[in-house]
N, C-alpha and C positions, 0 to 999 in steps of 0.2 A: 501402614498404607494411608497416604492422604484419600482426603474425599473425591478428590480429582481424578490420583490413579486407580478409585475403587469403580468408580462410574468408566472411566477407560477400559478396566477389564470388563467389565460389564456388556459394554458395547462391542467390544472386540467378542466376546462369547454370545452377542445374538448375532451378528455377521455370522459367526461361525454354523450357524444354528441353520443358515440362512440356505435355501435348494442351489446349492454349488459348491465346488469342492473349495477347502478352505484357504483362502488368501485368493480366490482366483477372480474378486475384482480389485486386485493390484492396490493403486491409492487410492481408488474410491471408498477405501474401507478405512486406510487413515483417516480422510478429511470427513468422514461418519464420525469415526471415533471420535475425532477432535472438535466436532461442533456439539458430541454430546454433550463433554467435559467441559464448552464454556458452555452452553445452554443447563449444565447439571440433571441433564435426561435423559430418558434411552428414547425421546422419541421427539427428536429435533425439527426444529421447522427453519425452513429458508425459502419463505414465499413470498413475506414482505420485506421488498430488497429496497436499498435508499444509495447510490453514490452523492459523495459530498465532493464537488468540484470547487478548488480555490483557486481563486485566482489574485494575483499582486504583482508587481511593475518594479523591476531592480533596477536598479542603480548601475551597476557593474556592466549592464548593456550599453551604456556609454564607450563602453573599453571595445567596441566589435567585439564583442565575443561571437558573436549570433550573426547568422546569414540574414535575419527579419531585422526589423526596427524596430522598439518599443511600441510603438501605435497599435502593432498587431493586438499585445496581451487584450489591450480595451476593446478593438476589434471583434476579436474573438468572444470576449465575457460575452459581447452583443450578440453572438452568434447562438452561443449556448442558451441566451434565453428565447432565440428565434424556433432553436430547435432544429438547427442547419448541422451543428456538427458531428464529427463520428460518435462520439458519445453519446446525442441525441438516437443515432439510428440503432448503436447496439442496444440501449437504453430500452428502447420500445420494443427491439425483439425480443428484450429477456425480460419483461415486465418491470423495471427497474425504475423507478423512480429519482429523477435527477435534481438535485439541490446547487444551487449554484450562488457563491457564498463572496464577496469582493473583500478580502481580506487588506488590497490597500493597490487598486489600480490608477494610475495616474489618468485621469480622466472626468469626466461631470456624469454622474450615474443618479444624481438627485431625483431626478424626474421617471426614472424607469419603473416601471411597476407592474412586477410578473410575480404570480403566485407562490412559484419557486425561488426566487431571488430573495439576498439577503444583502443589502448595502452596507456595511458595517467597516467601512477602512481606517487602518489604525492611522494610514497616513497615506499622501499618492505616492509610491512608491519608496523602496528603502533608499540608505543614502549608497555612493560608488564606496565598495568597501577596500577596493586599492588605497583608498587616501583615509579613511575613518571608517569607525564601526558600521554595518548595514543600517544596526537600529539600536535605541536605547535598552537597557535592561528593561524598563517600564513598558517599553513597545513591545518587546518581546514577551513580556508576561500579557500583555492584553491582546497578543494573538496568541500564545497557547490557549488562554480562557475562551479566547473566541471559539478555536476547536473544540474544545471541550462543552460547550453550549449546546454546540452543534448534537453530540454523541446524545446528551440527556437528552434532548428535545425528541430526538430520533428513538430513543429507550420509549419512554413516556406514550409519545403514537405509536407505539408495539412493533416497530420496524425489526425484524429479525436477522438481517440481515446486511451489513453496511460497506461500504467501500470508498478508498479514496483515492481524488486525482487533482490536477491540477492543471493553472494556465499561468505562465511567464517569462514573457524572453529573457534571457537571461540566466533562468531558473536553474540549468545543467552546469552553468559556472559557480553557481553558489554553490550547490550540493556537491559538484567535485570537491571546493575547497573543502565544504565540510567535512566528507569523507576522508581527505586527505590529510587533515589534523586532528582527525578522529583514531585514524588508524595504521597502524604501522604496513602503509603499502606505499611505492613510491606513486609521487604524483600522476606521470605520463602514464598509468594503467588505467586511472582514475577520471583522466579529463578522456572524452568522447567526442563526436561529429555532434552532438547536438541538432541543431536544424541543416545538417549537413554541410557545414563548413570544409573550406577546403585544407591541405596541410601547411600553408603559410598562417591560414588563420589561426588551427589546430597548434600551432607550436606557438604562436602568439595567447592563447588563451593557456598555454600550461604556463607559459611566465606571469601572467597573470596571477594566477592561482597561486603559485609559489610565491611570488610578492607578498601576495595578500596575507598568504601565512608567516611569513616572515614579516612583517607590519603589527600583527596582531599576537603574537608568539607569547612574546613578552604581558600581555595582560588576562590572556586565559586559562584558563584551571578546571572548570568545568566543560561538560556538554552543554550546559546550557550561555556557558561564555562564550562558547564559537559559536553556536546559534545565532546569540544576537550579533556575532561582530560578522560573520559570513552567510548568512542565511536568506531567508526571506519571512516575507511575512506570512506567505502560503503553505512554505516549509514550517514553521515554528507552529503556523494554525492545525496544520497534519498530525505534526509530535503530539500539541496537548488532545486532540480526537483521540489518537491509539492511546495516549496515558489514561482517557477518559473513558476509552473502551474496557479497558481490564479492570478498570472502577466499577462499572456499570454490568460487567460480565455476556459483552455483546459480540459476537464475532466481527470481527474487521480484515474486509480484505485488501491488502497493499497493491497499489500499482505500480508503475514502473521506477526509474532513478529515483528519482525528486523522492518521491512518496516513500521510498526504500531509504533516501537518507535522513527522513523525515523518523522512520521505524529506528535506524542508527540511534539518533539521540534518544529516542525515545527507553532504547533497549538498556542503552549506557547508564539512562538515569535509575531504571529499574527492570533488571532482567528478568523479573516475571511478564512483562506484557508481551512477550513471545508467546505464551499458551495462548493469545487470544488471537493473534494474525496469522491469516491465510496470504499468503506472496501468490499476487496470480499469475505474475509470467516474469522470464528472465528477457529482457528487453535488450536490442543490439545497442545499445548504449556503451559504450565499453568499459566503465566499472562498474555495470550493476551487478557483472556474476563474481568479481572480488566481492564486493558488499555483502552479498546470497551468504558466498561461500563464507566470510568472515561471522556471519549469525548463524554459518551452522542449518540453513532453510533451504529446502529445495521446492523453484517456484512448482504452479502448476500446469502451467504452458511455457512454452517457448514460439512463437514465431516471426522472430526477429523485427518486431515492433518497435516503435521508437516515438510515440507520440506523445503519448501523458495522456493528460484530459479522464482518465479512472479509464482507457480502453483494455488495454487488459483485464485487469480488475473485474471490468462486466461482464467479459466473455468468462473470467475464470468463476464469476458467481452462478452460471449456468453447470459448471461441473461440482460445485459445492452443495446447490439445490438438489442434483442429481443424488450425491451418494447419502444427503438428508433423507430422502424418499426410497431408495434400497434399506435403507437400516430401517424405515417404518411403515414399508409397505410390503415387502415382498415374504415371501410365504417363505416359511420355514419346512424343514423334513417331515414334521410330524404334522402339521394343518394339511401341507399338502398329501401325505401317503405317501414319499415319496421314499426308497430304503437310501440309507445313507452309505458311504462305501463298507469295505468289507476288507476284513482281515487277508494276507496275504496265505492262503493254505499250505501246512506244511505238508510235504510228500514225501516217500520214502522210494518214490521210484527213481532206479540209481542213475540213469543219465539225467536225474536235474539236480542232483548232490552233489 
């Protein structure tokens, strides 16, 4: 028995321990279990909570993919540091502190200067990956590092808890393609509404996609070769965060597509960083439950979301806080007095025989 699965039983045997019959808070008592095993505790914490929001500007938005126009993604970055959007307000309901990270938005962000921002772009946006690669191999290694920065720095101030999202028009066409030469499902399950495109668009952006993969076929071999040639720089900043998370032994909780194709590469490159990711919602995107279902993960919400930006994620770090605090707060049978159940009596009287 690994030291992993010894602390898992562990923790599943003080649940059990816990004043209620056993198994009877459902997955509250997995995502206990599983934040012991990467915390290596039986008495986990998920107070100090951090989403990491990237944001980066594609190329492929060129192609209409998107009902929005590029302007938005920088738009928005601005937003996030105003503290205007929905990730701002779940943010502040659940205690969570929001990081918001310019991984490569085509725009002048020189001058901004907010406590929580991090300007750091590998470039203004990737390049249209229909005609060439999104990014260099070298750009792509210097936004996984950038993710990966991110994860220590968050370890280091004793963040317990972490989660990721993200901002880019565009972003749903990368990550389809990705998933789509990642994994043996046909394309049209894979590509989605995105920011709600209509079905002329929608069948225009599946050609897309299959272009792109047929353009790039020929020179990839890795997950991290279709990264760079179909990705973003937000997607590839996400991959090296979770890679960096199961380094650093921190929980990470995934949000929606992007962020979920972002966990794909990550998984392909090394199928242990699954033990450390919590999937907080299966989002109406439409391959993000092939994705789920392809890792094997069952999210922890569903309510047909579709925005990105870590929303999910933060509402789903309120129910991971939650079964933290059951597994190290709630009274057991014997603190409490309480008699545990009872053997079923055998009878010998002949109408229960």
């Amino acid at each position: 028995m690994t030291s992993e699965d010894g602390i898992r039983k562990q923790a599943q045997e003080k649940f059990d321990q816990k004043t209620k019959p056993q198994g009877s808070l459902g997955r509250l008592e997995e995502l206990g279990v599983q934040l012991a095993a990467v915390q290596n505790t039986l008495t986990p914490r998920a107070k100090r909570k951090r989403m990491l929001v990237f944001a980066a500007s594609h190329g492929i938005a060129d192609e209409g993919v998107s009902a929005y126009p590029k302007e938005v993604t920088a738009q928005m970055t601005l937003n996030f540091l105003q503290g205007g959007a929905a990730i701002n307000v779940l943010a502040r309901l659940g205690g969570i502190d929001v990081r918001v990270i310019n991984a490569g938005v085509e725009g002048e962000f020189s001058t901004v200067s907010a406590p929580n921002f991090r300007n750091a772009p590998i470039r203004q946006g990737t390049r249209n990956f229909l005609y060439q690669p999104a990014m260099t191999k070298e750009e792509c290694q210097r936004a996984l590092e950038l993710g990966k920065s991110e994860v220590e720095q968050a370890k280091s101030e004793g963040i317990e808890l972490l989660g990721i999202g993200e901002m880019g028009i565009g972003n749903t066409t990368a990550a389809s393609a990705l998933c789509a030469a990642l994994l043996p499902i046909p394309t049209e399950y894979l590509v989605g509404r995105g920011t709600g495109i209509d079905d002329e668009r929608w069948a225009h952006k599946v050609q897309v996609v299959k272009a792109a993969i047929a353009l790039h076929q020929p020179s990839c071999i890795t997950p991290e070769d279709w990264l760079a040639a179909v990705g973003g720089y937000e997607i590839a900043a996400m991959t090296g965060a979770i890679l960096a998370a199961f380094e650093q032994q921190i929980a990470m909780v995934v949000d929606g597509f992007i962020a979920t194709a972002a966990a794909l590469v990550a998984v392909k490159k090394n199928p242990a960083v699954k033990s450390v990711c919590f999937f907080g919602h299966c989002s109406d995107e439409a391959g993000h439950r092939w994705v789920l279902s392809h890792l094997g993960v069952e999210p922890i919400l569903s309510l047909k979301m579709r925005l990105g930006e870590g929303t999910g994620a933060a509402l789903a770090m309120h129910i991971i806080e939650a079964a933290a605090n059951l597994l190290t707060e709630m009274a057991t049978f014997e603190s409490a007095g309480v008699s545990q159940k009872t053997e079923v009596p055998k009878t010998k009287h002949a109408a229960l025989s």
